[in-house]
C-alpha positions in Angstrom: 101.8 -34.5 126.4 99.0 -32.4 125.3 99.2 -30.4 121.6 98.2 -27.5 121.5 99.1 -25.9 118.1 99.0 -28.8 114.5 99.7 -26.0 111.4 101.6 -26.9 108.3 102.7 -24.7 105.6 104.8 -24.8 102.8 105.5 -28.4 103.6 106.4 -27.9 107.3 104.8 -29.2 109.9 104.6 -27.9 114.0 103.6 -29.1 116.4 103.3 -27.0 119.8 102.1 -27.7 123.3 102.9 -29.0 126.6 105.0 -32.1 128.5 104.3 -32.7 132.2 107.0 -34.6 133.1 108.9 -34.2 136.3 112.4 -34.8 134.6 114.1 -31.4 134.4 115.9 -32.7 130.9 113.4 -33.8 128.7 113.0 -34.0 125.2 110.0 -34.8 122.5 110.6 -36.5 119.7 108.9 -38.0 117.0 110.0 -40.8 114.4 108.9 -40.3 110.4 109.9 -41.5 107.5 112.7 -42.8 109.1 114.2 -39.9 110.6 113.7 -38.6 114.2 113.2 -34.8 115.0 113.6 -33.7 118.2 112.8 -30.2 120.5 113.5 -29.4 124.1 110.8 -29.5 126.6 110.9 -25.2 127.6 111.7 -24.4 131.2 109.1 -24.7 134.2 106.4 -24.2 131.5 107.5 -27.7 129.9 106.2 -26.4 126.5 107.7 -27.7 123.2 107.9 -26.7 119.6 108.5 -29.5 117.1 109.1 -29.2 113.5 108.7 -31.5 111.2 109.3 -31.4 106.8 106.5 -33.2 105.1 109.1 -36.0 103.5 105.8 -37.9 102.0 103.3 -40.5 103.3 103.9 -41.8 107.1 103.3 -42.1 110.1 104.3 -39.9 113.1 105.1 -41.9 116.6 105.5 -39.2 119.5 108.4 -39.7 121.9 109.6 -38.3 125.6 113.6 -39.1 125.2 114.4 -39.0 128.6 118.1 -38.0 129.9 119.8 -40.9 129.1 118.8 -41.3 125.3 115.6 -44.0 126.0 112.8 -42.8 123.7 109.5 -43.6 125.9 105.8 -43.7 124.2 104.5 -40.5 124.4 100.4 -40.4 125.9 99.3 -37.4 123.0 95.9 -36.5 123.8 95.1 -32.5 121.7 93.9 -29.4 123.0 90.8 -27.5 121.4 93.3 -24.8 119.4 94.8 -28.1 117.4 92.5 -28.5 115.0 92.5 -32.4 115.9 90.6 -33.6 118.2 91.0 -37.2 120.9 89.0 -39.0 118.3 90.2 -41.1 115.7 90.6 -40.7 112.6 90.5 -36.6 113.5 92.3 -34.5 110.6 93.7 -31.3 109.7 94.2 -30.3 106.5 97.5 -28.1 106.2 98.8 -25.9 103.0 100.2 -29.1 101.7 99.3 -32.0 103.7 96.4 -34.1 105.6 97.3 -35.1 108.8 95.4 -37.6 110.3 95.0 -39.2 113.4 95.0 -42.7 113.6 93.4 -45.1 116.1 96.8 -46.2 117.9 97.5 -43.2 120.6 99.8 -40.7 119.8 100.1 -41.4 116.3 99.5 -39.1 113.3 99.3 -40.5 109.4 100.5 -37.1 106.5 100.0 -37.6 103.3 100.2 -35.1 100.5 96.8 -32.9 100.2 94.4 -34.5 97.5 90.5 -33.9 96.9 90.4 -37.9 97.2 92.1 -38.2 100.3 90.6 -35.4 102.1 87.2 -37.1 100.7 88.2 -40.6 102.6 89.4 -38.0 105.9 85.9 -36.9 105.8 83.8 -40.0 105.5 86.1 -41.9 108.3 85.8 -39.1 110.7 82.2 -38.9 110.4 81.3 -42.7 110.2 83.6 -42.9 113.2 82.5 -40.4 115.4 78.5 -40.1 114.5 77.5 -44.0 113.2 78.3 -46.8 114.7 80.1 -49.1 112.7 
């Protein structure tokens, strides 16, 4: 699954991209805050559009629910237009949110858009992906 497309505004989130599975029926999903949203996988294009209301601090976990109901791991790797990159701790500062991405694979942390927190975004991305610590 490769994301294209991360925006959030007024307190929704989208996600956008592509899902190259061979299933005909597939779905994305992704658990947060306890709930699970789910979008159809688009025709022989297999993109997907996900929506997602900020609901407060979590943790997004990507799916592929295949036909029978079975939510599967999803591998989320991000495409240049997303505004996240493969590295972690990555981030994307939305109208309302931070979304982050975390060291396990295809998982995103949103919290609520603070100078601190975008601060601490910032210094991890950069002591990440330029020092070696």
């Amino acid at each position: 699954m490769i994301i294209n497309i991360t925006e959030e505004y007024n307190g929704l989130m989208h996600f956008a991209g592509v899902c190259d599975m061979q299933s005909t029926k597939v779905k994305i999903a992704a658990k947060y805050n306890g709930s699970v949203y789910e979008c159809e996988v688009a025709g022989s294009s297999k993109t997907f559009d996900l929506y997602i209301p900020f609901s407060g601090s979590g943790n997004i976990d990507f799916f592929v629910q295949q036909d029978n109901g079975e939510l599967l791991p999803a591998c989320v790797s991000f495409a240049f237009p997303a505004r996240i990159n493969d590295l972690p701790y990555s981030f994307f500062v939305g109208d309302k949110t931070l979304i982050t991405r975390i060291e396990k694979e295809g998982m995103l942390h949103v919290e609520a858009l603070e100078y601190e927190r975008l601060c601490h975004a910032v210094r991890s991305y950069v002591n990440v992906s330029f020092f070696d610590e």
